[in-house]
C-alpha positions as CSV (number, residue, x, y, z in Angstrom):
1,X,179.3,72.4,28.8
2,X,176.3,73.4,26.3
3,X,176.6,73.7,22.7
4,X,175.9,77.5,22.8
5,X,179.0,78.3,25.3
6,X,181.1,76.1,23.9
7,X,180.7,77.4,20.6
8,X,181.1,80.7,22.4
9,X,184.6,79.9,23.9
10,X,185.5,78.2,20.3
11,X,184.8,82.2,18.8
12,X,186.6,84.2,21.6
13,X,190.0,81.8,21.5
14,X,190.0,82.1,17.6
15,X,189.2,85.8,17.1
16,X,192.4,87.2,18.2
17,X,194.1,84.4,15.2
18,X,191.7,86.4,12.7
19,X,192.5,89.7,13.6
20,X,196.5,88.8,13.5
21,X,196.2,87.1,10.3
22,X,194.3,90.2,8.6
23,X,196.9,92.5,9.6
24,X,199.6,90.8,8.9
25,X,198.1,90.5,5.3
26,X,197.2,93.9,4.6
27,X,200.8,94.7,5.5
28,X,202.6,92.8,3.5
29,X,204.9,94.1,0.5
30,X,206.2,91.9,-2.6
31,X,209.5,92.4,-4.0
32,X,211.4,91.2,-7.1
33,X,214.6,90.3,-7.7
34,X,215.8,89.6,-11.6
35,X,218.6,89.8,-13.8
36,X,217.4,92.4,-15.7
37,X,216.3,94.5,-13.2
38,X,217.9,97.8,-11.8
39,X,219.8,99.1,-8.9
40,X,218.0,100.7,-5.9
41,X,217.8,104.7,-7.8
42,X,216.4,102.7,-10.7
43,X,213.6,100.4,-9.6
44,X,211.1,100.3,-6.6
45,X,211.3,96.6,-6.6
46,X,207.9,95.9,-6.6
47,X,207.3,95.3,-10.3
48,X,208.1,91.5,-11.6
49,X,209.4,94.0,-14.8
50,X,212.9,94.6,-16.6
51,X,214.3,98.0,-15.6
52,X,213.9,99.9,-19.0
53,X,217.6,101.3,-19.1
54,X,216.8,104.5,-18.3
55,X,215.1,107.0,-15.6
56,X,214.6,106.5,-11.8
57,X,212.4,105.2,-9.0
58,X,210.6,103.2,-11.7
59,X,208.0,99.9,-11.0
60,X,210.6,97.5,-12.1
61,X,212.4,94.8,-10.3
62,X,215.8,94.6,-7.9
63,X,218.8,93.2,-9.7
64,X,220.1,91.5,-7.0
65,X,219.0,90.4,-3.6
66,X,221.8,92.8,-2.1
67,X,219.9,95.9,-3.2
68,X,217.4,95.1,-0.7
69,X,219.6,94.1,2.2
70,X,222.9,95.6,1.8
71,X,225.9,93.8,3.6
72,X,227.1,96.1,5.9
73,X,224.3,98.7,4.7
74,X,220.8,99.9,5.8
75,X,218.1,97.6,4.9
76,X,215.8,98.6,2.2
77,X,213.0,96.3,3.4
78,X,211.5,95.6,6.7
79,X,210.1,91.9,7.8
């Protein structure tokens, strides 16, 4: 087998691994979890931040791992 269709074949097995691992990237969410953080009204969860003790649906984190995946409940997050 030549260089040139070899190097061909090494492009056309790999792309599909490229495209997979870009989307899979751009789709991925970050969520905290703290002590200090707030319940599921208070805080988005997507803030490594202390939940300021008052208001709602603020960038601040979870404060526990159950307020994104409720026993029993409706997950808040999706993997």
């Amino acid at each position: 087998m030549s260089t040139h269709r070899s190097g061909k074949l090494a492009l056309l097995l790999l792309a599909p691994l490229g495209f997979a691992a870009h989307g899979s990237a751009e789709a991925a969410t970050t969520y905290h979890v703290r002590a200090d953080g707030g319940d599921a009204s208070q805080c988005t969860g997507r803030a490594d931040a202390p939940y300021s003790g008052s208001g709602s649906n603020q960038a601040c984190a979870w404060k526990h791992p159950f307020v994104a995946l409720p026993p029993g409940g409706t997950p808040r997050i999706a993997g």
